[in-house]
One Martini backbone bead per residue (centre of mass of N, CA, C, O) as a GRO file, in nm:
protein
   80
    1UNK     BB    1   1.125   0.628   4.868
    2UNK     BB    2   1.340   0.709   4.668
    3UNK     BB    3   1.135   0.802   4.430
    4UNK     BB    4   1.011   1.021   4.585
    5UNK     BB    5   1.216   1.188   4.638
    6UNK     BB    6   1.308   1.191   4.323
    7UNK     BB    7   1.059   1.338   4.255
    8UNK     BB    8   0.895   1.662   4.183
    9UNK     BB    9   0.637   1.517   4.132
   10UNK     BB   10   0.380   1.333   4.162
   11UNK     BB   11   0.510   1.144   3.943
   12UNK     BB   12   0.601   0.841   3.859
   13UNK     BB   13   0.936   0.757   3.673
   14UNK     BB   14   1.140   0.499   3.604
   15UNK     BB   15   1.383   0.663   3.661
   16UNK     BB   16   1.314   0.673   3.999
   17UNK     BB   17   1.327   0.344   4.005
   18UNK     BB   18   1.604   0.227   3.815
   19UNK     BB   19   1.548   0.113   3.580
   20UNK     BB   20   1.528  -0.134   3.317
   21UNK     BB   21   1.400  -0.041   2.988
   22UNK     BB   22   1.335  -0.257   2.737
   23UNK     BB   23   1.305  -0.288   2.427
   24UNK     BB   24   1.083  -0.355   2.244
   25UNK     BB   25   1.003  -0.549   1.974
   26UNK     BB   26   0.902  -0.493   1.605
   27UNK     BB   27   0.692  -0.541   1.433
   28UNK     BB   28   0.556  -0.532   1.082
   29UNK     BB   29   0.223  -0.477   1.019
   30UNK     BB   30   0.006  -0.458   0.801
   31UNK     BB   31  -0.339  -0.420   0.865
   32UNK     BB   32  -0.403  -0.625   0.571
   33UNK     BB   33  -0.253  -0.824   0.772
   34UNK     BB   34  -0.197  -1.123   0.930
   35UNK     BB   35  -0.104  -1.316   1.251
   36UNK     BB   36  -0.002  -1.534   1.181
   37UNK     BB   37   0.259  -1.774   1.264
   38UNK     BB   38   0.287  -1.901   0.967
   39UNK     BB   39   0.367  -1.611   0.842
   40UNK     BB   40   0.610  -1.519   1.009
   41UNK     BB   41   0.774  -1.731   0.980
   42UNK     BB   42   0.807  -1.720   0.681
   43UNK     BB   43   0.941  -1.448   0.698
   44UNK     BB   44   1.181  -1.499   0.895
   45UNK     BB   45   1.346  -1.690   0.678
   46UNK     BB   46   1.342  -1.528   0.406
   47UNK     BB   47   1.503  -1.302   0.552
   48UNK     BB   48   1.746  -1.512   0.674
   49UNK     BB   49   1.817  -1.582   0.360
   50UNK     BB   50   1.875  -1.295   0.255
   51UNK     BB   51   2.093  -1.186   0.493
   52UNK     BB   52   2.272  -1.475   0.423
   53UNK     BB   53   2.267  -1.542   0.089
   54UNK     BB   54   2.168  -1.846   0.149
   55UNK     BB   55   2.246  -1.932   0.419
   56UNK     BB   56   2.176  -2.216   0.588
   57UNK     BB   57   2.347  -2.154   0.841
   58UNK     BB   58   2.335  -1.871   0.908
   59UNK     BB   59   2.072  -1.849   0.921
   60UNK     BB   60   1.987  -2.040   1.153
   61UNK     BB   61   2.161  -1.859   1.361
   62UNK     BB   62   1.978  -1.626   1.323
   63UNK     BB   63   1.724  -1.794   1.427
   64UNK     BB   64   1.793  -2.001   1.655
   65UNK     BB   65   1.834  -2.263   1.447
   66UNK     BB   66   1.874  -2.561   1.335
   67UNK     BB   67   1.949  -2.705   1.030
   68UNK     BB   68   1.733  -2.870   1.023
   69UNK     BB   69   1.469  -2.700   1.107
   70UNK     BB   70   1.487  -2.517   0.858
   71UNK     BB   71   1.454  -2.740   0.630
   72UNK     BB   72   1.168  -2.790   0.761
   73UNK     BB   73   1.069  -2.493   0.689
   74UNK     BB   74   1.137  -2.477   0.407
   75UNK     BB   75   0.909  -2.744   0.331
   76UNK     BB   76   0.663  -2.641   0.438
   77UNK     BB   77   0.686  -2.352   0.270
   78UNK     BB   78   0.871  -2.454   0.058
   79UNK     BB   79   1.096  -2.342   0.017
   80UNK     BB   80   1.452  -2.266  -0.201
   0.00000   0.00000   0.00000
């Protein structure tokens, strides 16, 4: 009810609603490019390998994982 009291227009929006939307987070992928969860994923560990200079403990709190479990992603994708 009180959304539409607050529409000024025959349409409701979020805004209406009292809504909080949450931004979803953004993939960058080009469209040449494959949605594999292993190829996301050792991109997402090179990348938190890259932003904290090779730091494995670093890497592993930025990605919410055990630094085991980093080791074990290091070692299955290869990467040094």
């Amino acid at each position: 009810e009180r959304a539409l009291i607050l529409a000024s227009g025959s349409e409701l929006a979020p805004s209406h609603l009292m809504l909080k939307v949450k931004p979803t987070p953004q993939v960058s992928v080009r469209r040449d490019e494959s949605l594999k969860l292993d190829d996301l994923e050792k991109q997402a560990v090179i990348e938190a390998l890259r932003k904290s200079d090779g730091n494995k403990t670093k890497a592993a709190k930025m990605l919410n994982i055990t630094r085991r479990m980093l080791y074990s992603r290091l070692e299955k994708y290869g990467i040094e």
